[in-house]
ROZA-967906 format. One line per 3 residues: number of its first residue (from 1); their letters; for each residue x, y, z of C-alpha. Coordinates in pm, 1 decimal, padded with zeros to 6 digits, m for minus. Layout:
% residues N
NUM	a	X Y Z  ...
% end
This chain:
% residues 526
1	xxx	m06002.0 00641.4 03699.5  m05846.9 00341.8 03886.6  m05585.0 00337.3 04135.1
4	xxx	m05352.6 00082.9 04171.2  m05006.4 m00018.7 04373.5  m04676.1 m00244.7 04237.5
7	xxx	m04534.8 m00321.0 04548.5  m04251.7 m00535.4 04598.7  m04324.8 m00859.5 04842.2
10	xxx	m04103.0 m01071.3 04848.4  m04068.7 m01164.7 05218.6  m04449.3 m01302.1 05137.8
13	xxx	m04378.5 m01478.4 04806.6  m04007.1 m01512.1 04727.9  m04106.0 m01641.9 04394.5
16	xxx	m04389.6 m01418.3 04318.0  m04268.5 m01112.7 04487.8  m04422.3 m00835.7 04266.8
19	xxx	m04818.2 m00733.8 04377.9  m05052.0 m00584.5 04211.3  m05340.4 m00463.2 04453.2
22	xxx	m05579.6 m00138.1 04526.2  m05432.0 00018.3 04837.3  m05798.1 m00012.6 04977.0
25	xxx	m05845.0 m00359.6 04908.0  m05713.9 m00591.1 05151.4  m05637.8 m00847.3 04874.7
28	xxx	m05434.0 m00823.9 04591.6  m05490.2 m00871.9 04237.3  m05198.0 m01063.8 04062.4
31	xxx	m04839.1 m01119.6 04193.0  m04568.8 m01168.1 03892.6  m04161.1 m01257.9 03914.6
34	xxx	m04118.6 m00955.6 03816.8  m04199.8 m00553.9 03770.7  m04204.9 m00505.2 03407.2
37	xxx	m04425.4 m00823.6 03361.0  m04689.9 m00710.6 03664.6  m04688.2 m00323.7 03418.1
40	xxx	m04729.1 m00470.5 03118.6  m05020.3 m00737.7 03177.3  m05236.1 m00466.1 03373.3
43	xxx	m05132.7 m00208.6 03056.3  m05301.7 m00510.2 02791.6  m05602.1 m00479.4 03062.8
46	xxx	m05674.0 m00146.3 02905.0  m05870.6 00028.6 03201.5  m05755.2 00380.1 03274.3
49	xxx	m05516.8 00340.0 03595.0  m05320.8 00525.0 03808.4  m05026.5 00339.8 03916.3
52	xxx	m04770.5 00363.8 04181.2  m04461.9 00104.3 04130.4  m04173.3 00050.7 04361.7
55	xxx	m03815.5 m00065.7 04319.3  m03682.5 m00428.1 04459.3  m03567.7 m00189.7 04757.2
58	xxx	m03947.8 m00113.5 04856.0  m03863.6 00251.7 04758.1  m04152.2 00455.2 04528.3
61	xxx	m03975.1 00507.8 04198.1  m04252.2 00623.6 03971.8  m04617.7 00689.1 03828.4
64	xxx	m04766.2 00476.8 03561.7  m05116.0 00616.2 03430.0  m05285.2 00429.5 03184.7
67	xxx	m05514.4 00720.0 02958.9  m05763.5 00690.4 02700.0  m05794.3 01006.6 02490.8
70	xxx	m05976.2 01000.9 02177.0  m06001.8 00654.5 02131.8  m05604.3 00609.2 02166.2
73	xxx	m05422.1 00460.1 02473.3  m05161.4 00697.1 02599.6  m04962.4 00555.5 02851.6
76	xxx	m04762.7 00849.8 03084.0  m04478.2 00801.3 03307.2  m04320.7 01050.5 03588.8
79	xxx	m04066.2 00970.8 03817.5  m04004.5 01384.0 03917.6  m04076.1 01364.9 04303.0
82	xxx	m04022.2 01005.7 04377.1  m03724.8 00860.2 04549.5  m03639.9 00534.0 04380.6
85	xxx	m03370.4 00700.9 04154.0  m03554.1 00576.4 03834.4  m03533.8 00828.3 03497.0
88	xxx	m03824.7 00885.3 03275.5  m03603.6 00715.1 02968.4  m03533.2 00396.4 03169.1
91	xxx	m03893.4 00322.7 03263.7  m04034.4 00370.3 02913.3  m03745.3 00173.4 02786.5
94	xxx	m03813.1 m00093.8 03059.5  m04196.8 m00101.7 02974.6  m04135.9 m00052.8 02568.1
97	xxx	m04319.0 00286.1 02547.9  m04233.4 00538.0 02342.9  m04115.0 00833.2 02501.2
100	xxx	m04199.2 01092.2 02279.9  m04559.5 00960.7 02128.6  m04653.6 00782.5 02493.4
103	xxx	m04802.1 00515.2 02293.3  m04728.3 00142.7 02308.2  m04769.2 m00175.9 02045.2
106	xxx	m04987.5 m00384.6 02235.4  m04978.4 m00627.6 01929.9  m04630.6 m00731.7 01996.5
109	xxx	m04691.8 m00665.9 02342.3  m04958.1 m00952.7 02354.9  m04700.5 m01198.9 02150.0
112	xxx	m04450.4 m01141.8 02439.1  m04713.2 m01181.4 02745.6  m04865.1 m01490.7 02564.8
115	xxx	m04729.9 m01791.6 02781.5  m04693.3 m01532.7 03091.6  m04620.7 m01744.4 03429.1
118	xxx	m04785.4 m01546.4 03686.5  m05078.4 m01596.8 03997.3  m05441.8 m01423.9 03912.5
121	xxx	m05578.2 m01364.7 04278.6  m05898.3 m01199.7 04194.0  m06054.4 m01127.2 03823.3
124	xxx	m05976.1 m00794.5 03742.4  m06291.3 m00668.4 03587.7  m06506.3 m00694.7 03931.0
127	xxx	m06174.6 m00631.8 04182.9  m06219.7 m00241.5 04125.6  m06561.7 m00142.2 04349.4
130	xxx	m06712.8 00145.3 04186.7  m06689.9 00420.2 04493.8  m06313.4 00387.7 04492.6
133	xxx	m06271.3 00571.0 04144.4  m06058.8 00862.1 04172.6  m06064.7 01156.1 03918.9
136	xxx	m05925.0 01153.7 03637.0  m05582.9 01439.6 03609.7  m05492.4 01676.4 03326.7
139	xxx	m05152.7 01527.1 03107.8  m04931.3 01793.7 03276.9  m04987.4 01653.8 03593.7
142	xxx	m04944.5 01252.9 03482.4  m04607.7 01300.4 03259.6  m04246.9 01491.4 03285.1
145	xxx	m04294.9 01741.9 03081.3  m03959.9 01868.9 03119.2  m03784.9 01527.7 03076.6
148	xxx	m03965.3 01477.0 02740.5  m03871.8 01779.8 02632.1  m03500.2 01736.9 02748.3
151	xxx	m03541.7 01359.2 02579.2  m03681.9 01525.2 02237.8  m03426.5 01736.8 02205.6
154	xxx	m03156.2 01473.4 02276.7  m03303.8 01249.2 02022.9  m03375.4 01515.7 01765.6
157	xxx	m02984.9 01571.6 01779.3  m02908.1 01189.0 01720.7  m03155.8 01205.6 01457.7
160	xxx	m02965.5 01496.5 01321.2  m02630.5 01293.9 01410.5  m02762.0 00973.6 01220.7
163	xxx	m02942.5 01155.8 00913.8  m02571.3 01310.3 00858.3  m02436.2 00949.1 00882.2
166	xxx	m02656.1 00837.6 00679.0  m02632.1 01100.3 00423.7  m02246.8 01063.3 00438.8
169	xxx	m02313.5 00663.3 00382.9  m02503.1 00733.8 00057.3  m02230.1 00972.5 m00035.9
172	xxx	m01989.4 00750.5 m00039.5  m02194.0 00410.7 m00179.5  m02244.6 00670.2 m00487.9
175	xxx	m01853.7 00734.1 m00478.3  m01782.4 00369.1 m00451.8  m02038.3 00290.5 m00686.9
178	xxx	m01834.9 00539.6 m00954.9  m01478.3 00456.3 m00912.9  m01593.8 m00020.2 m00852.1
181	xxx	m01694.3 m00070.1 m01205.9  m01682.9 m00423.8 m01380.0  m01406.8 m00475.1 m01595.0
184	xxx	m01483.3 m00603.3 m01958.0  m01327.2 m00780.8 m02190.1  m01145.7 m00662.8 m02544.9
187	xxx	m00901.1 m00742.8 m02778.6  m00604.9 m00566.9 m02832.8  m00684.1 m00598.8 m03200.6
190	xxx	m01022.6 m00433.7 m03201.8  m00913.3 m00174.6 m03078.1  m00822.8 00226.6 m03197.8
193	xxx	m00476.3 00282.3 m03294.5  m00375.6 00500.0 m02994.7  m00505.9 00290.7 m02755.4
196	xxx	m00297.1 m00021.1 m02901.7  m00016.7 00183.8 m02876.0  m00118.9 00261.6 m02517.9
199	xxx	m00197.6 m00088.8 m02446.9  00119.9 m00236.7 m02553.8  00316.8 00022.0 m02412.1
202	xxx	00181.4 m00031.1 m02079.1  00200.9 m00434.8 m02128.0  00546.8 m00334.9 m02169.8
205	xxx	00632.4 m00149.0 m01814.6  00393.6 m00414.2 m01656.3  00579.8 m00690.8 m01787.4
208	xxx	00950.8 m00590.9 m01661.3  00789.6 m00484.1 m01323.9  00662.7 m00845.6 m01276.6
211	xxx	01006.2 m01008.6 m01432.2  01163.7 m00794.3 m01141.8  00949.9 m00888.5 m00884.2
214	xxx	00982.0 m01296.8 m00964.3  01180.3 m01525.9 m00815.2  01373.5 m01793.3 m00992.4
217	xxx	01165.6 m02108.5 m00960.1  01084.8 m02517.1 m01117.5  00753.9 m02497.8 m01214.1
220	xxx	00499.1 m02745.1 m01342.8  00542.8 m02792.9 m01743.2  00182.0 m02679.3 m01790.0
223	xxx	00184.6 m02349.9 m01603.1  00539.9 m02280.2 m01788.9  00335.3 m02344.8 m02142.1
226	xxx	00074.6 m02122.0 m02017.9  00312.1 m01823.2 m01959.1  00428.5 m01904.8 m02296.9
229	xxx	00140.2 m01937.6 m02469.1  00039.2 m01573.7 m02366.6  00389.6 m01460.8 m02506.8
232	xxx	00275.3 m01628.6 m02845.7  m00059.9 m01484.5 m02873.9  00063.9 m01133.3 m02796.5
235	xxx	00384.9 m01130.9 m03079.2  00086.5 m01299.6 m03319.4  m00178.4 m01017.9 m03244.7
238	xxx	00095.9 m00716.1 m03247.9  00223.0 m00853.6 m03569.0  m00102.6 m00845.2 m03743.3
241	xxx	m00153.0 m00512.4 m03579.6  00158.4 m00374.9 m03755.1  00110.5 m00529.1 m04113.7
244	xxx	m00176.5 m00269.3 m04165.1  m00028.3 00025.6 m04003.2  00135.6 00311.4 m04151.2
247	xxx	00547.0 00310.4 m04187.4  00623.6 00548.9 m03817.4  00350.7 00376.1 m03654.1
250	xxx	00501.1 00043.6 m03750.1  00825.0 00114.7 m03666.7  00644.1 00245.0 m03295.0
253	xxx	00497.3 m00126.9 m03304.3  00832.2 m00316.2 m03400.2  01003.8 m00156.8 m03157.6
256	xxx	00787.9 m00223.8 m02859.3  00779.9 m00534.7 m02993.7  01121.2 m00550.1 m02954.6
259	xxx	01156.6 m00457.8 m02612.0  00877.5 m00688.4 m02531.1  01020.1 m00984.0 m02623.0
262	xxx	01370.8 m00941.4 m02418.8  01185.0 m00901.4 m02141.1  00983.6 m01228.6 m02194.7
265	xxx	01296.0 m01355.4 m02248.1  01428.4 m01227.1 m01895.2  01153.6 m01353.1 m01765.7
268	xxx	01135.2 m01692.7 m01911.1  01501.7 m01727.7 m01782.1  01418.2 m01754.2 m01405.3
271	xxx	01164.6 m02019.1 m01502.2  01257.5 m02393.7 m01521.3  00978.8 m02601.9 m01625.0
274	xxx	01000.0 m02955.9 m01502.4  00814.9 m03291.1 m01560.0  00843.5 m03393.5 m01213.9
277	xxx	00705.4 m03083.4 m01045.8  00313.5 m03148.2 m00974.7  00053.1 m02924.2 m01177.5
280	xxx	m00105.2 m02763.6 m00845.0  m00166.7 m02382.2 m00760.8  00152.6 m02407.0 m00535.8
283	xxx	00366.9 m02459.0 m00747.5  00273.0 m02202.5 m00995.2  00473.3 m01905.8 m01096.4
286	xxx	00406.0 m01605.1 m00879.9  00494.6 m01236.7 m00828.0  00487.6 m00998.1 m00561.2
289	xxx	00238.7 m00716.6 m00681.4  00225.4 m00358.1 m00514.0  00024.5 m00427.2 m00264.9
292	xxx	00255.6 m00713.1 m00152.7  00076.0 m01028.6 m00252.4  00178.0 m01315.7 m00479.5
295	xxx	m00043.5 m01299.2 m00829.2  m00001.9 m01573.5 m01081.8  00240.4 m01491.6 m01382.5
298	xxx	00043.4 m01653.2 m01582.3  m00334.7 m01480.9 m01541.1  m00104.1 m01165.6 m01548.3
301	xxx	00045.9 m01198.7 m01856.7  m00220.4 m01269.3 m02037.1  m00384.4 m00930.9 m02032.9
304	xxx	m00293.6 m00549.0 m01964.3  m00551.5 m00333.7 m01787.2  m00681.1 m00008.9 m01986.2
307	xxx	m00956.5 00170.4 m01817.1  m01181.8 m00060.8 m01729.1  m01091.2 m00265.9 m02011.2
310	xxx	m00901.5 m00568.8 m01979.2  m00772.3 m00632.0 m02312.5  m00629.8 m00962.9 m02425.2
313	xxx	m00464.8 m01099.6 m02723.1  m00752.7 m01393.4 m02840.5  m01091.7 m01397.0 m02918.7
316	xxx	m01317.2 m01348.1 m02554.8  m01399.1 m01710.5 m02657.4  m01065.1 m01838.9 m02612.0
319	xxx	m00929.1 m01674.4 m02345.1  m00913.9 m01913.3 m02013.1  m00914.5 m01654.6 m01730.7
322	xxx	m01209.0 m01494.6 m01552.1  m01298.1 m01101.1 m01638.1  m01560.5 m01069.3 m01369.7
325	xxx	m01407.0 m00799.2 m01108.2  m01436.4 m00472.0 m01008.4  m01164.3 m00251.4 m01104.6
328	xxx	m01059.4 00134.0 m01011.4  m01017.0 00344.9 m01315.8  m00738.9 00559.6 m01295.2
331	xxx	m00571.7 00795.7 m01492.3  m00225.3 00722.4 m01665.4  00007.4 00839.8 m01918.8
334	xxx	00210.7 00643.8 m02158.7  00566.2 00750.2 m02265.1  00690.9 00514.0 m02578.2
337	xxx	01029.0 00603.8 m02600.7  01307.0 00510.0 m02860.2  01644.3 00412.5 m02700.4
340	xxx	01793.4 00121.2 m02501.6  01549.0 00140.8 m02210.6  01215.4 00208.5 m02116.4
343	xxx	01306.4 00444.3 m01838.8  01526.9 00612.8 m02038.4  01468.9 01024.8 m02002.1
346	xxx	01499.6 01245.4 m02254.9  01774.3 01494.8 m02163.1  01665.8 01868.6 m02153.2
349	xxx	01791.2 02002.6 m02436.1  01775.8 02393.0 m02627.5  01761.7 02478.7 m02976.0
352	xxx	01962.0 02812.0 m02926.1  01803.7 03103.8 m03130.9  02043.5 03312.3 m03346.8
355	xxx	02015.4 03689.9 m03237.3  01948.8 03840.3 m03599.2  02087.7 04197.5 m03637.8
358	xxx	01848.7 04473.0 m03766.8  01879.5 04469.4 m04160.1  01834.6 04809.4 m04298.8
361	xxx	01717.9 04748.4 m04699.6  01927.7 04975.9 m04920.7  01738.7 05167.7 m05173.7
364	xxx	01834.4 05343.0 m05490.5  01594.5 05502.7 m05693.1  01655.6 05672.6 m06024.4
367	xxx	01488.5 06007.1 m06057.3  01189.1 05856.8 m06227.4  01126.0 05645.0 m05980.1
370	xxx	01094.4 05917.4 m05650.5  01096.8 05614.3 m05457.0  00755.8 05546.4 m05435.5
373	xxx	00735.1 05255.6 m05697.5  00788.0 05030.9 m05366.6  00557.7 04925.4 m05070.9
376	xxx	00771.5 04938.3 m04803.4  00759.0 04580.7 m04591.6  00942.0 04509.9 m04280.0
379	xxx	01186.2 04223.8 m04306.3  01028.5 03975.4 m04043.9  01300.0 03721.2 m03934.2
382	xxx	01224.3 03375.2 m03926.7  01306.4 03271.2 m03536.9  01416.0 02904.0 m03443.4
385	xxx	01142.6 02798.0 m03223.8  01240.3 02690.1 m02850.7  01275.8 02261.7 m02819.3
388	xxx	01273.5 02086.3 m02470.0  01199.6 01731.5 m02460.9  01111.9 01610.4 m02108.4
391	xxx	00986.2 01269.8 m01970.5  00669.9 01258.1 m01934.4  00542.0 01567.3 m01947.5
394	xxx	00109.7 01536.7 m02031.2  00044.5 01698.7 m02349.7  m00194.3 01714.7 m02630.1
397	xxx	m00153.1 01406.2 m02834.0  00089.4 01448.6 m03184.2  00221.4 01237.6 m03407.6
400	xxx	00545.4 01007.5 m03290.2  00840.1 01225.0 m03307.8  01107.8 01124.4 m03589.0
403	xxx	01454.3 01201.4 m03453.1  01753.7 01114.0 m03383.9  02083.2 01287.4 m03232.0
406	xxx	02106.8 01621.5 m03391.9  02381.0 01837.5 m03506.6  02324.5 02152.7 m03713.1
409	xxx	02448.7 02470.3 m03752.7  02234.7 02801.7 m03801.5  02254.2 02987.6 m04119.3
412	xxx	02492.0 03234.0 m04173.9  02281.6 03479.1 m04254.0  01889.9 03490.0 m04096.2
415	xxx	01564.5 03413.7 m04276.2  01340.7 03657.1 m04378.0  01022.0 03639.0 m04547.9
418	xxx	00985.0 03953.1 m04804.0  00637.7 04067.4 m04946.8  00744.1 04396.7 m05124.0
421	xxx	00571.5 04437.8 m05444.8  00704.7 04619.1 m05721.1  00576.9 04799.9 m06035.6
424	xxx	00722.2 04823.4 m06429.9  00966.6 05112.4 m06244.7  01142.3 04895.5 m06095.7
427	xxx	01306.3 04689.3 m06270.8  01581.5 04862.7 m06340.8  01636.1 05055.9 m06014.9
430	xxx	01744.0 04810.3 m05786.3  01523.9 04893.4 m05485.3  01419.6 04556.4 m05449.7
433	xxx	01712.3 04416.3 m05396.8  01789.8 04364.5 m05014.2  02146.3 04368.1 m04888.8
436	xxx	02170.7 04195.2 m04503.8  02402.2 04285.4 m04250.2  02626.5 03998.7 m04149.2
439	xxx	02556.9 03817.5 m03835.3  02737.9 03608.8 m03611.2  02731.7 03191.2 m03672.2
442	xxx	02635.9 03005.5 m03329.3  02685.3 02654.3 m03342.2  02400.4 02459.0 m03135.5
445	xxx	02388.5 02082.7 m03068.1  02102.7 01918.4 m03009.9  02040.3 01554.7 m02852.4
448	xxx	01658.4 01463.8 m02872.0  01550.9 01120.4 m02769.4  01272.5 00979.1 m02950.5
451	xxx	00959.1 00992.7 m02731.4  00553.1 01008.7 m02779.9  00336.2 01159.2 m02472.4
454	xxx	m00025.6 01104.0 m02470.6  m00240.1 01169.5 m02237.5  m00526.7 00888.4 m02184.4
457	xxx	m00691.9 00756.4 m01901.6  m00319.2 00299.4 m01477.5  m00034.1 00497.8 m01475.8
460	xxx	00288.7 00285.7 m01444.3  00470.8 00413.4 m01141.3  00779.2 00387.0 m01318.5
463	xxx	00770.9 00742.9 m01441.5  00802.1 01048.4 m01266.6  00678.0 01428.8 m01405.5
466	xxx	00940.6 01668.9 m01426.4  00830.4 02068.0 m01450.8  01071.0 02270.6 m01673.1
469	xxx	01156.7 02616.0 m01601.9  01170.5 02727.4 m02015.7  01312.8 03121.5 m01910.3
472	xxx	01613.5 02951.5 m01763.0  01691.0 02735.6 m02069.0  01720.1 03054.3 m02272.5
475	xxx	02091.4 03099.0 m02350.2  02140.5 03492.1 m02394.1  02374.3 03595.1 m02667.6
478	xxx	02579.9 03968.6 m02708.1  02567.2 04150.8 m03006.7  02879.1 04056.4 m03197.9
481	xxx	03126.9 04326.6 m03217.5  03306.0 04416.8 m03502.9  03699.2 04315.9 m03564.7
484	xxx	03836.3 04629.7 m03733.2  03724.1 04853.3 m03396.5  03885.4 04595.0 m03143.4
487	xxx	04200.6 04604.3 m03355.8  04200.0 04954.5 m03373.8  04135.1 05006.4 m03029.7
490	xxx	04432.0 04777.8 m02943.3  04691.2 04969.3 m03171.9  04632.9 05283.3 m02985.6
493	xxx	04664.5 05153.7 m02607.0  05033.7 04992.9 m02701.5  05248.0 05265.6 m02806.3
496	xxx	05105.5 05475.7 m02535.3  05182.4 05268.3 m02300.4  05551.4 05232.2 m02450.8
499	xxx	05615.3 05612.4 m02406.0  05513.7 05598.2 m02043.0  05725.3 05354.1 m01924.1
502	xxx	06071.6 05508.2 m02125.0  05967.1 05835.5 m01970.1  05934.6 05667.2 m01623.0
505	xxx	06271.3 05477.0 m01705.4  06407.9 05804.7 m01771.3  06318.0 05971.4 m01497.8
508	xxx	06480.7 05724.1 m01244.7  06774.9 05756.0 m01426.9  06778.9 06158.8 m01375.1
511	xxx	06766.9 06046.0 m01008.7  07023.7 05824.6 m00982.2  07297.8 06048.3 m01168.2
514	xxx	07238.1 06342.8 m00935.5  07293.3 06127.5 m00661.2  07592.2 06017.6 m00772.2
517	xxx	07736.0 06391.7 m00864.2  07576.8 06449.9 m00499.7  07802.0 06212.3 m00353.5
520	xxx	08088.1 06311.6 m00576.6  08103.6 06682.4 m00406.4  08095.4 06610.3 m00062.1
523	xxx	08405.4 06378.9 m00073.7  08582.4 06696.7 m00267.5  08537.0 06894.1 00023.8
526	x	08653.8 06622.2 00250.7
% end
């Protein structure tokens, strides 16, 4: 094995300073500008070499040993023992050897040494004589063993580190990748019944949010037409929708139809289309949206978002706007409600349940009959069933609910389904007659709102979900108690307490006579 010094000289050759020469040769071998360049030619050389290098303070900082071990080039660094302050990390960084394998790419290192401006002082394959070979050391003694292990483990735990990154990165492309879908385009026509209900609805709550959120503004004539336009189309394609529909779910249609067009009419209204105001993008109508920016009225109106469908009201042909974007889907509920307003709640309202009185059946049997010409059948009452309407509450989808302000009063007498059967003996005993007990009339008042929850799959922010506590709803009702007892109990308490007070009247009287005939005595014997 070779031996070799980098010594720093630059008191000899300011612009050459870095030497490469056996410390038993008086002449040197190369001198370079700097250390890493002297290193890395001599490492290309490919002879095995024992190096000593310096630092620009003249100070030993390390060991470079150049090895050939079964046909591969290891290339070992120490710095344990040596003064220059160097680390085992820095130098392999600073040479581009890899710390862990000790093996360099001496392809890329060639490309980088290829126009290399440095001074050959002697040709290095007849500068080494052949008695000045030294012998060749075990790996132990040419590398820090402990600094590669300390390094390993270090970079095992960043590799840990960045495979968890990593792992986390893929995690969340596949989550982005799930909720950033393309949005596609349908028609409101071609769609399923519930979901033009759900579509139209939502158009609905979307349009009054943007006629709140718009400013009064001139606008150029053609954006103005375009806004109206989109108006058209929709009252066209909802009308066609309804022809073909059932009578409730066209009366569902006509009246978001309704509703629809006074706010298109609202929003119209803060519009003033003028000839003289120029057809650019800056002058178009705008909202603020949600997340605070300005979106064209226009491109808004013209669709409603359902899923990851946006759904307009012409053939994909026709329609002028761009579909391709990546949209969120989210879940959200629609609430079509009947009465002056879309927000409008429906108030939480009881059906009260009439508390039905056991009912004993009377039976009569003639001697013949030794009552057992009946099957005897429990009287099962027929219960009012508990209603509370409450906006929006998710629940399975039903059919439109029918109603209107309510006022009833329960039956006099209760309901009762009766499944006695009776044989040729009974028809003239009379055991299958039933007699009821009267019951107390309760007079309950209902006021139901018209409103359809469905639950489908973005949620207008408009409406909030309420949780109803049904046990407290429950109105409890006493037992009615009969008139003849309270009269009867109030016809005894009165005349007692009439004798009471003439006895107590009488008694103070008693009192106030002796006193007197008291009084009258001692004056006698005055």
């Amino acid at each position: 094995m070779k031996r070799l010094n980098c010594t720093y000289e630059v008191k000899q050759d300011a612009k050459y300073p870095w030497l490469l020469k056996h410390p038993k040769i008086k002449t040197g071998l190369a001198k370079f500008k700097t250390r890493q360049e002297a290193l890395e030619w001599y490492m290309l050389l490919q002879f095995e070499t024992a190096i000593w290098f310096q630092n620009d303070k003249r100070i030993f900082a390390g060991q470079l040993t150049t090895d050939l071990e079964d046909d591969v080039w290891n290339y070992y660094v120490k710095v344990a023992g040596f003064d220059g302050g160097a680390t085992y990390e820095e130098i392999c960084e600073e040479l581009s050897i890899n710390p862990s394998t000790f093996e360099l790419d001496s392809k890329k290192l060639t490309k980088k040494l290829k126009d290399l401006d440095f001074v050959l002082l002697h040709d290095p394959y007849t500068y080494f004589p052949a008695e000045l070979e030294i012998a060749k050391k075990e790996r132990k003694d040419l590398v820090d063993l402990k600094a590669v292990e300390e390094l390993k483990a270090r970079y095992e735990e960043k590799i840990n580190v960045l495979e968890s990154e990593l792992k986390e990165k893929e995690e969340l492309e596949k989550t982005t990748l799930i909720k950033l879908n393309p949005a596609y385009y349908e028609r409101l026509s071609e769609l399923e019944t519930q979901k033009q209900l759900d579509a139209v609805a939502l158009y609905l709550a979307k349009l009054k949010y943007i006629t709140t959120h718009t400013e009064a503004k001139n606008v150029p004539v053609e954006d103005y037409d375009r806004i109206y336009d989109n108006f058209e189309a929709l009252e066209k394609e909802v009308a066609a929708i309804s022809a073909q529909k059932d009578e409730k779910t066209k009366k569902l249609f006509d009246h978001i139809s309704e509703k629809t067009r006074e706010q298109q009419a609202a929003l119209l209204k803060k519009l003033t289309a003028k000839e003289n105001v120029k057809n650019v993008p800056e002058n178009f109508a705008y909202y603020t949206n949600k997340n605070g920016e300005n979106s064209s009225v226009a491109y808004e109106t013209s669709f409603i978002l359902l899923e990851l469908a946006h759904i307009g009201f012409v053939a994909k042909k026709s329609y002028p706007y761009p579909v391709d974007y990546l949209v969120e889907p989210e879940k959200y509920s629609v609430a079509i409600i009947e009465g002056d307003e879309l927000e409008n709640t429906a108030s939480q309202n009881v059906a009260k349940e009439e508390k039905v009185e056991e009912v004993k059946k009377e039976e009569k049997h003639p001697a013949s009959c030794q009552g057992t010409c009946c099957v005897k059948q429990d009287l099962t009452p027929i219960k009012e069933e508990l209603v509370v309407y409450t906006n929006p509450l998710p629940v399975e989808a039903k059919d439109p609910v029918d109603s209107t302000k309510i006022k009833e009063e329960l039956p006099e007498t209760p309901k009762y389904v009766e499944e006695a059967t009776h044989n040729n003996l009974c028809q003239n005993c009379g055991c299958h007659k039933v007699v009821q007990a009267p019951t107390t009339t309760v007079e309950t008042t209902q006021h139901v709102v018209n409103v359809v929850h469905r639950n489908v799959n973005p949620m207008p922010e408009f409406w909030t979900h309420t949780q109803v506590d049904l046990d407290k709803l429950y109105i409890k009702e006493e037992h009615a108690v009969v008139a003849e007892e309270q009269v009867y109990k109030r016809d005894i308490w009165i005349p007692l307490a009439l004798i009471v007070l003439l006895l107590v009247l009488l008694g103070i009287l008693v009192i106030v006579a002796l006193a007197i005939l008291d009084y009258v005595g001692v004056l006698t014997l005055l």
